[in-house]
N, C-alpha and C positions, 0 to 999 in steps of 0.2 A: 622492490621485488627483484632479486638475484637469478642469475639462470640458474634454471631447474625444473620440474612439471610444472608451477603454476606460468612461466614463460610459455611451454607449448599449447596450454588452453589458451592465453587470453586473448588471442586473435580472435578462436572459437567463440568464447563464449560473448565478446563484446559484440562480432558480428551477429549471432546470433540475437541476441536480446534488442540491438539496434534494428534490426531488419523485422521483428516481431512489434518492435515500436513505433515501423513505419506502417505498419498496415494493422493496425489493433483502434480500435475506437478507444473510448474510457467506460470503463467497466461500473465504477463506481461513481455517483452524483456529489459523493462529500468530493473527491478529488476536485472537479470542476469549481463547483460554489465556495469549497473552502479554502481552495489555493491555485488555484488556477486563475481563476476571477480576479481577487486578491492580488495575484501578478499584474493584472491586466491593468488592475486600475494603478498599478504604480508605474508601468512602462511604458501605457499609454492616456493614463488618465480617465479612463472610464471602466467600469466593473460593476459583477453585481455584490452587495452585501448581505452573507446571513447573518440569522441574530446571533451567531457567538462571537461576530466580527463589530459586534454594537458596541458602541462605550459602555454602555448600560452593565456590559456582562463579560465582554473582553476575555473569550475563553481562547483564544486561536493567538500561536505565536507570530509577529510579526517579522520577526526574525529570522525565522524559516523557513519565509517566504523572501524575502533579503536573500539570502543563501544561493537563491535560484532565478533570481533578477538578472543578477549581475552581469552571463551575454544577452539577456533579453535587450537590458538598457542597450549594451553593444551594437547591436543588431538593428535595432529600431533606430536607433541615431545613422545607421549606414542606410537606411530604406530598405532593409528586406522584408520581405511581403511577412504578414503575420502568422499564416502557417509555416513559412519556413522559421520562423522565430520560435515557434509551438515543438516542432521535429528536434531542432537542434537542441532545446533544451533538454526533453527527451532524452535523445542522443548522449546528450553528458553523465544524464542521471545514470543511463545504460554503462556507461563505459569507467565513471565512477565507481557503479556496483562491479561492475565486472573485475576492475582491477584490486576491488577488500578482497573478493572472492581466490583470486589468485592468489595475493600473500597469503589468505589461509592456506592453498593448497600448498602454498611454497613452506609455509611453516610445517606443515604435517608429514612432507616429505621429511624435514628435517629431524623430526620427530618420531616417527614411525617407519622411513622409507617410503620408494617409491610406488610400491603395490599400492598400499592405501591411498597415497598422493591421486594416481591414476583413475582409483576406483570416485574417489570424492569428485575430483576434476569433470568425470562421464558423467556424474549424479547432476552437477550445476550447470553442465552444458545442456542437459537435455530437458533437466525438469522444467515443468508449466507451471509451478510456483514460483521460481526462480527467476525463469525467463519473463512470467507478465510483471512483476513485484518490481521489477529494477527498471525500467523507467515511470512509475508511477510518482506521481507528485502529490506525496503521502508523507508524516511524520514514521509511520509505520516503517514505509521504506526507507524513511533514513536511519531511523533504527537498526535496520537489518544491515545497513553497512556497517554502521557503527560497532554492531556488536560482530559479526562479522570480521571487521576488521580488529578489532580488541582482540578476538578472541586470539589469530595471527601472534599477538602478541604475548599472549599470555600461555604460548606453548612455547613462547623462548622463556620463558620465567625462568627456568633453572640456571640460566647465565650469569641471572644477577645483577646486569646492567640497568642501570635506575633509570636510563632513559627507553627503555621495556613499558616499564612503570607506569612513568609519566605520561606515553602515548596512550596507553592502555586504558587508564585512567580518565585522561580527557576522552576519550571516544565514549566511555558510559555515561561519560556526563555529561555528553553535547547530546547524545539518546534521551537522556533522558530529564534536563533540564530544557534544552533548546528542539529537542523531538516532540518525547510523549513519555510524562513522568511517567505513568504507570511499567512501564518498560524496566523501570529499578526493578522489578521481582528477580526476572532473568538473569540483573548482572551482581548476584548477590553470591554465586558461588566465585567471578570471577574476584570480588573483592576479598573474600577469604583467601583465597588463594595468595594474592596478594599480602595479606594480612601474615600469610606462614610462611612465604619467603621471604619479601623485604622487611617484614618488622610493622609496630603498631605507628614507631614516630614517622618513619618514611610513608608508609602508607598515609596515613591522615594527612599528613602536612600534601599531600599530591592528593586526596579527595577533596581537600578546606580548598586550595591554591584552584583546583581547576573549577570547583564550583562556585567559588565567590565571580573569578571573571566572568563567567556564563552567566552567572545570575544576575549580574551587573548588568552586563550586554543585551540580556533578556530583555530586564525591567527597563532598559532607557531607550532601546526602540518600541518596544510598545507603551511606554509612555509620550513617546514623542508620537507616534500614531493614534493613540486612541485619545487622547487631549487632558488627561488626567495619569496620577502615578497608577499606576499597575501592571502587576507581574503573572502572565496567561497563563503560567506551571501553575500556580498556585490557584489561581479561580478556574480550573478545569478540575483540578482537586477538589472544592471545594462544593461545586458543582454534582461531580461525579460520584465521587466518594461519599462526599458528607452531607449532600442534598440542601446547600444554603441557600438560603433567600437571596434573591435579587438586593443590592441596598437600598434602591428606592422603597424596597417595598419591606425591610426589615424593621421589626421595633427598638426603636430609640435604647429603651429601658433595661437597663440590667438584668441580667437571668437572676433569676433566686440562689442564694449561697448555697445552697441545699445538692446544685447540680456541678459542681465543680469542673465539669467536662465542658458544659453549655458556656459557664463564666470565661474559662482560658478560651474555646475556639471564638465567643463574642469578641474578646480582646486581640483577636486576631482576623476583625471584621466578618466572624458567620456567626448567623445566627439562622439554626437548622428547620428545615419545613416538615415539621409532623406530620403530614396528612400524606405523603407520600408520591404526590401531584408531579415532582419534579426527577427530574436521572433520567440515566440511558435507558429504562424501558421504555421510556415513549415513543423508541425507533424500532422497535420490535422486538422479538425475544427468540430464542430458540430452544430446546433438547437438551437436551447431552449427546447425542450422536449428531451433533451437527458437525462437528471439527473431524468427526470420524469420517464423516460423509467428502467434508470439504476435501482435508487432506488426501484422502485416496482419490482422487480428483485430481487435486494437484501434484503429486509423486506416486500412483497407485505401487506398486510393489515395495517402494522404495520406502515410506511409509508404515509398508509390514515390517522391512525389516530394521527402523528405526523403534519400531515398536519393544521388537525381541531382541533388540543391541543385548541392554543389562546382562541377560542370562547366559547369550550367547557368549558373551566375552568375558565373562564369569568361569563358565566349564572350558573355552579353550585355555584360560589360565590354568583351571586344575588340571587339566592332560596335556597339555605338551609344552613343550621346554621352552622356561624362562628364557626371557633375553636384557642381558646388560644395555642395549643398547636403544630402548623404546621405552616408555614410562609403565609404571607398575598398573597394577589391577587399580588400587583406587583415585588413582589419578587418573588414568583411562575414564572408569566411569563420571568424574567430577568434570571432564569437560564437557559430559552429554549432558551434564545434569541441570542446567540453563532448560533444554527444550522442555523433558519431563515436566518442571518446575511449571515453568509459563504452561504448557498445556494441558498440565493436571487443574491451574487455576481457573484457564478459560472455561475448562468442564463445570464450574461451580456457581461462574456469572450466568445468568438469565439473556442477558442481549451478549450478541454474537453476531459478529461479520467477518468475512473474509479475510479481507488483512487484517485483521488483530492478529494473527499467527505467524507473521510476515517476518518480524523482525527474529527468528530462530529457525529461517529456514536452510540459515548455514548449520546450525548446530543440528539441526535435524539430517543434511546431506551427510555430514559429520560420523552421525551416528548409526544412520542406514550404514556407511559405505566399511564402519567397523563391525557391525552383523553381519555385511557378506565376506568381510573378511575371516571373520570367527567360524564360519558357519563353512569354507574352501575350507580354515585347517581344521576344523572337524571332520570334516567327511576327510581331509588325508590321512589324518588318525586315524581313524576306524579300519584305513583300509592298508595299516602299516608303512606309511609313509612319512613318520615322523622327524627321520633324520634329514633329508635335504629341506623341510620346510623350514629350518633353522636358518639353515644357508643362503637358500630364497630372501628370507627378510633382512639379511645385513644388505643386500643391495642396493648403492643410492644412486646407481646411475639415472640420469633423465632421457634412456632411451627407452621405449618401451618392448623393445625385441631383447633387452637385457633384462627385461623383469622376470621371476619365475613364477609366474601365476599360481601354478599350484601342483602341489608335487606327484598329485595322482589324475586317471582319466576321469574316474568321478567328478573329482573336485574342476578341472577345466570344464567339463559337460554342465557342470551347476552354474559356476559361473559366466558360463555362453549363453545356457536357458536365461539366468536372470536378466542380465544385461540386454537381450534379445527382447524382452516382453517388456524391460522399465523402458527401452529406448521405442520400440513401434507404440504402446502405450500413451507416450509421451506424445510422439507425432502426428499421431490419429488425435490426441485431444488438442494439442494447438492447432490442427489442422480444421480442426469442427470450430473453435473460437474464431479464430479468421475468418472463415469460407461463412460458417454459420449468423455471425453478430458481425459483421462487417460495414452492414449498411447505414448507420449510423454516422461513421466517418466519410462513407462518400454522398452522402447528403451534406454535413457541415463544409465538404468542400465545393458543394454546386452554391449552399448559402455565402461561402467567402467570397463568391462573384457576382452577388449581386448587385445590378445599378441602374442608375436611372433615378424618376421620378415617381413619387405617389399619385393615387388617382384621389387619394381621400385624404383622411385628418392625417399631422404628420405626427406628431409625438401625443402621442394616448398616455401621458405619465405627466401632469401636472407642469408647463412648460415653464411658468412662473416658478417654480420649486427649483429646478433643475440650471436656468437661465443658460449659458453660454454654453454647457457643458454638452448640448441638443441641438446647438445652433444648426448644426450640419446636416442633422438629420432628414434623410428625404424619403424612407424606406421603414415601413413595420414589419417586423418579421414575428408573427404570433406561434404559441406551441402548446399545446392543452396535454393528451394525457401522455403525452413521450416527452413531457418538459425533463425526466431526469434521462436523460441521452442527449440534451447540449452537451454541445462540448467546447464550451466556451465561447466567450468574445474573439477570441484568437482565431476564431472562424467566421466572422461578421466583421463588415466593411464599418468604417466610420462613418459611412451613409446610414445603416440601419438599425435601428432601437428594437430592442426586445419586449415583446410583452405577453402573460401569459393569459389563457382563454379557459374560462373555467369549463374542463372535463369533468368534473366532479370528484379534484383531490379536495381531499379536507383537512391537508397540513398545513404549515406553514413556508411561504415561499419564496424566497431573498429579492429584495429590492435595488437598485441601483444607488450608488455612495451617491449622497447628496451634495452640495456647492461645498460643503468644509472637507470633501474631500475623506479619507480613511477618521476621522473624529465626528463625522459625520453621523446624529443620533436616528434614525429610520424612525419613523410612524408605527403605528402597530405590532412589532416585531415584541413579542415575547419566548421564553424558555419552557414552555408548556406544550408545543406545538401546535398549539391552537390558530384556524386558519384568519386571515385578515380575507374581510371583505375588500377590500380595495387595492389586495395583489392583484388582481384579474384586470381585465380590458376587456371593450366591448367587442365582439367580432365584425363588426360594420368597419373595426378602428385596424384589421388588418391588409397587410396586401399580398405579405405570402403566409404561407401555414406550414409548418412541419406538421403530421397527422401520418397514421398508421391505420393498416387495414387488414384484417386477418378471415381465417376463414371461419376462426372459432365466435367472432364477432355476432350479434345479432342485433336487430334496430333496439332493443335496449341501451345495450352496449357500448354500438357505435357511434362515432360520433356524426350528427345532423347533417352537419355541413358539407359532411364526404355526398349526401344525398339530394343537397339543395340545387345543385347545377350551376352554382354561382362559380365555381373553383374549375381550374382547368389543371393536368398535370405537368409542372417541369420535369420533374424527376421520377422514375418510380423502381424503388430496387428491391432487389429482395431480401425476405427478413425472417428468421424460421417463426415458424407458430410453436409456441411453445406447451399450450395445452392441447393442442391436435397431437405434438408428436413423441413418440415415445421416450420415456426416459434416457433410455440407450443409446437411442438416434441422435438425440440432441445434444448428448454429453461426448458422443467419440462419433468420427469418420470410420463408417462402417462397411465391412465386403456388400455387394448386393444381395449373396445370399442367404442372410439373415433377416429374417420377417419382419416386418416396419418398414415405413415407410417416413422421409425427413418431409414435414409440411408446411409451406411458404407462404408469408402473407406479403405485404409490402409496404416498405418507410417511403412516405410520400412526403415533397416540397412540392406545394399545390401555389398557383397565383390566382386570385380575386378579377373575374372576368366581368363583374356586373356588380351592382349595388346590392348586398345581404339585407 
């Protein structure tokens, strides 16, 4: 990254996204269980296991997790406490994304000038997609640097230099071999692109080269983890996509010749489950206006105008004057055309989560930030101010008092309204995630102090199973219906074992790696979600409780134990009620007055005062 606009954000934006990392809980339960954990037990040896982390099914890259060890190891060999090992990690992820996000702006500068540089730079300092997405310890999110960063490069494409190319190249394939294959959708314009500047030999020979390494490196850490050959891209595919049987549980016997599709994918170890039992709907489903919903959420304004780029920057081509110096009408549009793509598909899957959208929120800023550009030289158009806007856009300095915003009073009044509404917008909704879900995180850190002894049983998890791996154990920390708000072992002492208390989920619930360590096959764990009787623990076998308490709660509801008298409170913070309180309230930091009211229940660590 050269000087230029993405130099004057990255202070910005890495501060910001760090200092939103220090005080943000985990949003998301696969984070924790599926890589978070996974860390834990390689840095410290202990973690919990789900079942796509099971030999049996080995859908989760190991690799990827490797990735994001590496100061953990550090760290933990120096004695730093394991929240500070948790932050800093964090920290990196933050300042990693921060700095793809720079080279884009640095690129786009280069590309377009500084106006746009500026406008994209305000869009990723401020957005609440942006800002939670990039410390997350998520495939998704490394996605979004990846392509991200690709993307930086593939607006130098016209240079010609193969080493453009090659960076570019490797970045969609660490997305999306060593990420989250499904992410290929998105990098499928970046590879045409490629395709029509460097050539079909150069290009290919730089897709075979960087995917064979990756796929190498894939398959031989997770073969060395899960105790058999296998490759996690291809059984998440496999899974996902194509609904294959487990192989324990697949038939020996040849498809019928008859199926010619069923024969090749049998010969490439699936064999498909008709009945439908198996895929991502079994973690819920949503709409089609879910991403509508989400997004404007996460960038509201900015969002609209990523919506109307196309057309916008369509008709500022057809009225005002061309420039030699910025890329054409259809190349303009082919750099948006990554988000479109990815979020026209999401619209069509059934299951829907938040970051799935994650890895195109650069091409999304992207594309907002050339709608409110189209949209200043429109209105200067209109209002005969055509000739200096030409003048305006050759400017590449990286001051922003030399930029010319825009060439009429309209068009600055537009662009002060917009910016004025994406940025309070913004700060009101990270403002309500903080303040509002916060308590979470400072519960897991009154849990990282716990110590002492048990008054009762010490490991409620099969001590013979486990042997040495427990030995230390003097503390039960149980959690029933808030079990998905752990936030990892990185917030539990090596005194205290985790175990969960049946609230009445009826999924399935990760177990602790057994004595082989990450090849370790778990009990009960199947792809179905189907729950095991024997995740749970007795409540006699706790000594604290994480438990929650709302207003909306009733003795239905809630749980017993908050009423038995046995528990006494450590901690007790506050936590919004989410069905008490208005959609409004609970989504943005609101004036007082506006009608509603925000309604608070509280996340409790309770200790065991008496025998249950």
């Amino acid at each position: 990254m050269k000087d230029g606009v993405g130099r004057v954000f990255f202070s910005m934006i890495v501060g910001v996204r760090v200092m939103y990392g220090m005080v943000s809980g985990v949003a998301d339960c696969d984070e924790v269980f599926n890589y978070w954990e996974p860390a834990h037990e390689l840095i410290y040896g202990r973690g919990l296991q789900t079942w796509e982390y099971s030999p049996e099914y080995g859908l989760r890259s190991w690799l990827y997790v490797w990735l994001n060890c590496g100061l953990g190891w550090v760290l933990a060999a120096a004695g730093v406490p394991k929240t500070t090992v948790f932050m800093a990690i964090r920290s990196v992820l933050a300042l990693c994304s921060g700095y793809a996000d720079c080279s884009l702006i640095t690129s786009v500068q280069s590309a377009f000038g500084s106006r746009l540089a500026y406008l994209l730079g305000a869009l990723l300092v401020c957005s609440t997609g942006c800002s939670m997405a990039s410390f997350c310890f998520l495939p998704s999110s490394f996605a979004l640097m990846c392509i991200t960063a690709a993307q930086s490069q593939q607006l130098q494409f016209g240079r010609r230099r193969i080493w453009k190319l090659m960076t570019a190249v490797a970045l969609v394939v660490a997305a999306v071999v060593v990420g989250w294959p499904f992410i290929g959708l998105a990098c499928v314009p970046l590879g045409l692109h490629a395709l029509y500047v460097y050539g079909l030999p150069r290009t290919f020979l730089a897709i075979a080269v960087c995917t064979a390494v990756m796929s190498y490196a894939v398959f031989f850490v997770d073969t060395l983890h899960y105790g058999r050959p296998v490759m996690s891209t291809w059984e998440i595919v496999k899974y996902n996509v194509l609904g294959c049987l487990p192989r324990e549980q697949a038939p020996t016997d040849l498809p019928s010749a008859s199926d010619p599709f069923a024969t090749a994918l049998f010969q490439l170890g699936c064999v498909r489950d008709t009945t439908g039992s198996r895929g991502a709907h079994l973690y819920g489903v949503e709409d089609w206006t879910f991403f509508y919903k989400n997004l404007f959420l996460n960038f509201n304004i900015a969002f609209v105008a990523a919506l109307a780029a196309p057309p916008l920057i369509v008709a500022r081509f057809a009225l005002t004057p061309a420039e030699a110096t910025r890329p054409g009408l259809l190349l303009t549009l082919w750099y948006v055309l990554p988000f479109f793509l990815w979020f026209g598909f999401w619209l069509l899957i059934p299951h829907k989560e938040e970051r799935f959208m994650a890895p195109v929120y650069g091409v999304l800023c992207l594309a907002a930030a050339l709608g409110v550009e189209a949209t200043v030289d429109l209105i200067d158009y209109m209002m005969g101010a055509t000739t200096s806007i030409s003048a305006a856009r050759e400017v590449r300095s990286i001051k922003a008092s030399h930029v010319r915003w825009a060439a009429s009073v309209p068009g600055r009044l537009f662009l002060f309204a917009f910016m004025a509404v994406f940025v309070g917008l913004c700060v009101s909704r990270n403002t309500a995630l903080t303040t509002y879900y916060s308590a979470p995180l400072g519960i897991m850190y009154e849990t990282s102090a716990l110590t002492g002894d048990s008054d009762g049983d010490t490991v409620p998890l099969a001590p013979e199973l486990y042997g040495e791996r427990f030995a230390k154990t003097t503390i039960t920390l149980c959690i029933g219906r808030e079990w998905y708000r752990f936030m990892s072992h990185f917030f539990v002492p090596s005194t205290v074992v985790l175990g969960f208390i049946d609230d009445g989920f009826e999924g399935l619930l990760p177990k602790y790696f057994g004595p082989a360590g990450t090849s370790s096959v778990p009990g009960g764990m199947n792809d179905v979600n189907r729950k095991d009787p024997n995740q749970f623990v007795p409540l006699e076998t706790c000594d604290y409780i994480v438990a929650s308490e709302f207003p909306s709660d009733d003795v239905q509801n809630g749980p017993s134990y908050l009423r038995s008298g046995n528990w006494t409170k450590v901690e007790s913070l506050p936590f919004l009620d989410a069905q008490k309180t208005p959609t409004l309230h609970r989504t943005f930091i609101l004036p007082s007055f506006i009608p509603g009211d925000v309604v608070y229940g509280s996340l409790l660590l309770l200790e065991r005062t008496s025998a249950t």
